[in-house]
C-alpha positions as CSV (number, residue, x, y, z in Angstrom):
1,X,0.0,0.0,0.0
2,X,1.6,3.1,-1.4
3,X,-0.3,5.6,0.3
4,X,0.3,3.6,3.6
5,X,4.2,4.2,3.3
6,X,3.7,8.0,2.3
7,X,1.8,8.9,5.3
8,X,4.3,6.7,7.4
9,X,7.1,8.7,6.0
10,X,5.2,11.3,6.6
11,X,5.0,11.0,10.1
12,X,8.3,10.1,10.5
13,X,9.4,14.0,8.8
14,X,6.5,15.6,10.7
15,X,5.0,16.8,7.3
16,X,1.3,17.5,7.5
17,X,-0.8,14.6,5.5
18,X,-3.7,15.4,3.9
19,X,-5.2,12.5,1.8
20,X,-8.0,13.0,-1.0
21,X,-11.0,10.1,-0.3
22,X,-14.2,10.0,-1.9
23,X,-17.8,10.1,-1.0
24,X,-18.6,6.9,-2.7
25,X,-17.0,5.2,0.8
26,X,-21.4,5.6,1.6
27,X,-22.1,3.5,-1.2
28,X,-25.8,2.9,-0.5
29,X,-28.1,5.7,1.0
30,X,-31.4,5.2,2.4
31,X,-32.4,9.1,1.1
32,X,-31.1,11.2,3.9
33,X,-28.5,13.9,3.4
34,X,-25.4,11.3,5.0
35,X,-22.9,12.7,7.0
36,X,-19.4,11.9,8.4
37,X,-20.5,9.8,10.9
38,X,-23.2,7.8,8.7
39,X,-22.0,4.2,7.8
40,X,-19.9,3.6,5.2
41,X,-21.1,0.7,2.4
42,X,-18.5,0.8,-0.8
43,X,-19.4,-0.8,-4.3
44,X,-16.9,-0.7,-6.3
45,X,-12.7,-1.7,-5.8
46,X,-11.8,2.2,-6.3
47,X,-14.1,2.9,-2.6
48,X,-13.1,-0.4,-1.1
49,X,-9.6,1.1,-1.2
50,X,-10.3,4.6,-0.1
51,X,-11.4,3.6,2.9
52,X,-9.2,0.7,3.5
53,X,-6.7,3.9,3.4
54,X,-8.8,5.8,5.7
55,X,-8.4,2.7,8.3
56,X,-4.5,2.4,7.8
57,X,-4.4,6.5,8.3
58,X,-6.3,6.4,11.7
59,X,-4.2,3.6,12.7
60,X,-0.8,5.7,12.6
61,X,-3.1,8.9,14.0
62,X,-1.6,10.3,17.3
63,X,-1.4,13.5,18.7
64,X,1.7,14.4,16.6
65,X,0.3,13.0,13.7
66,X,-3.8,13.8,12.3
67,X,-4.4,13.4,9.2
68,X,-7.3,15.5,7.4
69,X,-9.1,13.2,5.2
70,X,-11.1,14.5,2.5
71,X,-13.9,12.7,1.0
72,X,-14.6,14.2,-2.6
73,X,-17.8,14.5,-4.3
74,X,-17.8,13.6,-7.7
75,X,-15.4,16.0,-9.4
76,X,-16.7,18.3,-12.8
77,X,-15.0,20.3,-14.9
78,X,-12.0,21.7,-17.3
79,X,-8.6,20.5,-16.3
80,X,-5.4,20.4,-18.7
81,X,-5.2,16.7,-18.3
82,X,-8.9,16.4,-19.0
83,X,-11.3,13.5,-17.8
84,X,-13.8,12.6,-19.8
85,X,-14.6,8.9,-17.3
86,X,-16.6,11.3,-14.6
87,X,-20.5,11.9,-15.2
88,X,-21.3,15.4,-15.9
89,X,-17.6,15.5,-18.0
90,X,-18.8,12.8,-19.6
91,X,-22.4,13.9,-20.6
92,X,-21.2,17.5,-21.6
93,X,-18.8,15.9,-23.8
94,X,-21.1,13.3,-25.2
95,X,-23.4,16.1,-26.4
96,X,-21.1,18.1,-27.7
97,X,-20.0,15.5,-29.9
98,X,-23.0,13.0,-30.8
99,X,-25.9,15.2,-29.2
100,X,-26.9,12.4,-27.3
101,X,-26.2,12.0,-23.5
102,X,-26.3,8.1,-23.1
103,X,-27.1,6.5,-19.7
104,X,-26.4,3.0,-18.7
105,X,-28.6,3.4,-16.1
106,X,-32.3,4.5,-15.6
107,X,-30.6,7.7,-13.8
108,X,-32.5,7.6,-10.8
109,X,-29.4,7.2,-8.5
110,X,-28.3,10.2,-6.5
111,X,-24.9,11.7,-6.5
112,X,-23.0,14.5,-5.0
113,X,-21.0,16.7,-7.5
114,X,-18.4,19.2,-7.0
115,X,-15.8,21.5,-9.0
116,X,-12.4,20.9,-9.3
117,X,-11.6,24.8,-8.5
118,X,-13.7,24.3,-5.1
119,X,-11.6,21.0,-4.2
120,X,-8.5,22.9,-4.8
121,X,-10.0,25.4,-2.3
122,X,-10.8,23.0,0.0
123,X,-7.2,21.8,0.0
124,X,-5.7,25.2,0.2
125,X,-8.2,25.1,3.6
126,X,-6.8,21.8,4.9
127,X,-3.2,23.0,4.4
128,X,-3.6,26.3,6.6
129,X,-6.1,24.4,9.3
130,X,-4.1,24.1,12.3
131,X,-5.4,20.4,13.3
132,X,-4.2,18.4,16.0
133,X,-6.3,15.9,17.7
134,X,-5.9,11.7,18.2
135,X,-7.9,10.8,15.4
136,X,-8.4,12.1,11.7
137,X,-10.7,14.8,10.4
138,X,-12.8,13.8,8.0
139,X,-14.5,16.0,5.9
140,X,-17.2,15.8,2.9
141,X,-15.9,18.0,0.0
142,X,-18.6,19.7,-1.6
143,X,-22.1,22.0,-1.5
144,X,-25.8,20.1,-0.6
145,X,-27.1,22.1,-3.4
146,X,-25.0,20.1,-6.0
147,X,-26.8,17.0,-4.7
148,X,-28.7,16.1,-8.4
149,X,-29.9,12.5,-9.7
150,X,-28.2,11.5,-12.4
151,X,-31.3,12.1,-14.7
152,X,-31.6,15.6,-13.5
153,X,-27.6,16.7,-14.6
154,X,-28.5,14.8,-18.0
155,X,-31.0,17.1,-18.6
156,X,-29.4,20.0,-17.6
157,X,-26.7,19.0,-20.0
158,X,-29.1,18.4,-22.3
159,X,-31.0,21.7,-21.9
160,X,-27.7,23.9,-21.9
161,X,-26.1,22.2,-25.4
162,X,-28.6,22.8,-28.2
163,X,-30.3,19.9,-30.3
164,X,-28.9,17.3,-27.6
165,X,-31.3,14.6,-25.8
166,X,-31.1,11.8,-23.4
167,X,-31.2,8.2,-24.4
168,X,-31.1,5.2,-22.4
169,X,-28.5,1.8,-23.4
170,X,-30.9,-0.6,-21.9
171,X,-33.4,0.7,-24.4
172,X,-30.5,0.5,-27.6
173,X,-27.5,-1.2,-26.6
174,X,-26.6,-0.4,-30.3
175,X,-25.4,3.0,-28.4
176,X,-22.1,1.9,-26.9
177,X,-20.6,0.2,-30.2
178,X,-17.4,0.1,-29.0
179,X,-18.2,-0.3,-25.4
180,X,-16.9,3.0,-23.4
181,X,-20.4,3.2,-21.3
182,X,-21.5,-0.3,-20.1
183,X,-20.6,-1.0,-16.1
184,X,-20.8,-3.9,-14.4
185,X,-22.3,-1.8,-11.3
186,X,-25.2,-1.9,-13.4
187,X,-27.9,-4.3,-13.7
188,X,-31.3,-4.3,-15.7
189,X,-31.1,-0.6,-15.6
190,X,-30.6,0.1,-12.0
191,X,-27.6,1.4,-10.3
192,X,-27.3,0.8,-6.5
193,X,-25.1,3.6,-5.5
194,X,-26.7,6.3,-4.5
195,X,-26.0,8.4,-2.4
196,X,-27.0,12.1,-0.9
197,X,-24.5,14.1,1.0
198,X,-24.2,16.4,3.8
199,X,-21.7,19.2,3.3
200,X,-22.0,21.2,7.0
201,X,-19.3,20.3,8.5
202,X,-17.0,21.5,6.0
203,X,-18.3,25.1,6.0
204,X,-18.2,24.6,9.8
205,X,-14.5,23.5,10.2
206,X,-13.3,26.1,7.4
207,X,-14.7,29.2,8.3
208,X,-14.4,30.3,4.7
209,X,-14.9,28.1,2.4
210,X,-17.7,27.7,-0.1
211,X,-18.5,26.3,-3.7
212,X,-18.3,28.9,-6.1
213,X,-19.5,26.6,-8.8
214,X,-22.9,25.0,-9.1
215,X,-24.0,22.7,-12.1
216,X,-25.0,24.8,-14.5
217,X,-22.6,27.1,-14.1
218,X,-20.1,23.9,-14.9
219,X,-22.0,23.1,-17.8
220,X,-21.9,25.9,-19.7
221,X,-18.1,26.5,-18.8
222,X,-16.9,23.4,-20.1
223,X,-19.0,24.0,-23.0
224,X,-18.1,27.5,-23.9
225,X,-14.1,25.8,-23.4
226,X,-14.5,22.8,-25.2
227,X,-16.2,24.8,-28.4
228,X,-13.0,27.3,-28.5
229,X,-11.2,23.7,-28.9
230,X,-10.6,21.7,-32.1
231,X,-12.9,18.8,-30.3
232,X,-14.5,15.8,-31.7
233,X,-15.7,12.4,-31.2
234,X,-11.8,11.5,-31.5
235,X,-10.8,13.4,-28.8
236,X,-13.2,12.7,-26.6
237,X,-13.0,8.4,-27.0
238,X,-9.7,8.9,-26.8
């Protein structure tokens, strides 16, 4: 475990660790907003191992070492090394391209989103908080506004790029020729994880912090970007 040996380094050089986690540690909500303290249920091999991190991290914690664990909503927006593997990245770039925003779901899963210019905020945060305590801090990075079903930021997308619409691979598996938008998390149209998250404590532990971005606004700057861009359908399945 890489991430084990940093933070064990780390501590040995008295160097502040501050380790980037994910929301989808929940996994499965029952429809309340779920906070740091709710139970965590992961899915998928990617959440398994964020929080087997998050165990290894609280087990080196002292008083001399506390790491600030950030779980991360699901990330949107413009980056130079850009993702196109992320939801709302992926539906703006899908109608750009094909005007359709496919989902291999029935989209009625809830997820939290959040810009990558508010987690770097939110880091900037964690590196000036003066923290020292005998276990970790965990915080949820993100805003309970940007708390959308997956249907709803489709058709936002869909309602900000022009001529664009929503269609569904369970009804045309025709739509993912070559097989970029299938998941195995997914079965007869249903996705499990879902979940809806509480962003308090963050604004409560970092006096100033706040999103600046909300989902629209995301939209249509990755749109306005990406159409000052030569991109296609070759960039983005790239």
């Amino acid at each position: 475990k890489y991430t084990y040996k940093i933070a064990k380094l780390c501590k040995k050089k008295n160097i502040k660790f501050i380790f980037p986690s994910s929301c989808s540690v929940y996994g499965i909500g029952k429809g309340e907003l779920l906070t740091e303290e709710s139970p965590t249920n992961p899915q998928t091999s990617y959440s398994v191992n964020k929080l087997e991190i998050e165990n290894d991290l609280k087990s080196l914690t002292d008083k001399d070492f506390t790491p600030i664990i950030l779980r991360l909503a699901t990330l949107f927006g413009m980056s130079p090394r850009m993702r196109f593997d992320i939801a709302l990245n992926m539906f703006v770039g899908m109608a750009l391209t094909t005007k359709k925003v496919i989902l291999n779901s029935d989209g009625s899963s809830w997820r939290p989103f959040v810009h990558m210019s508010d987690v770097c905020d939110a880091f900037l945060a964690a590196i000036k908080f003066d923290y020292h305590e005998n276990q970790p801090l965990i915080l949820n990075v993100g805003d309970n506004k940007n708390n959308h079903k997956i249907i709803d930021i489709a058709k936002m997308v869909t309602s900000s790029i022009k001529n664009s619409s929503v269609q569904f691979l369970e009804v045309d598996s025709n739509l993912d020729s070559i097989e970029l938008i299938k998941d195995q998390n997914i079965q007869d149209g249903i996705d499990v994880r879902t979940y809806s998250i509480s962003f308090d404590k963050i604004k409560q532990t970092f006096k100033n912090f706040k999103c600046n971005y909300d989902i629209l606004t995301g939209i249509n700057s990755m749109t306005n970007k990406l159409n000052g861009i030569p991109f296609s359908s070759l960039e983005f399945n790239n």
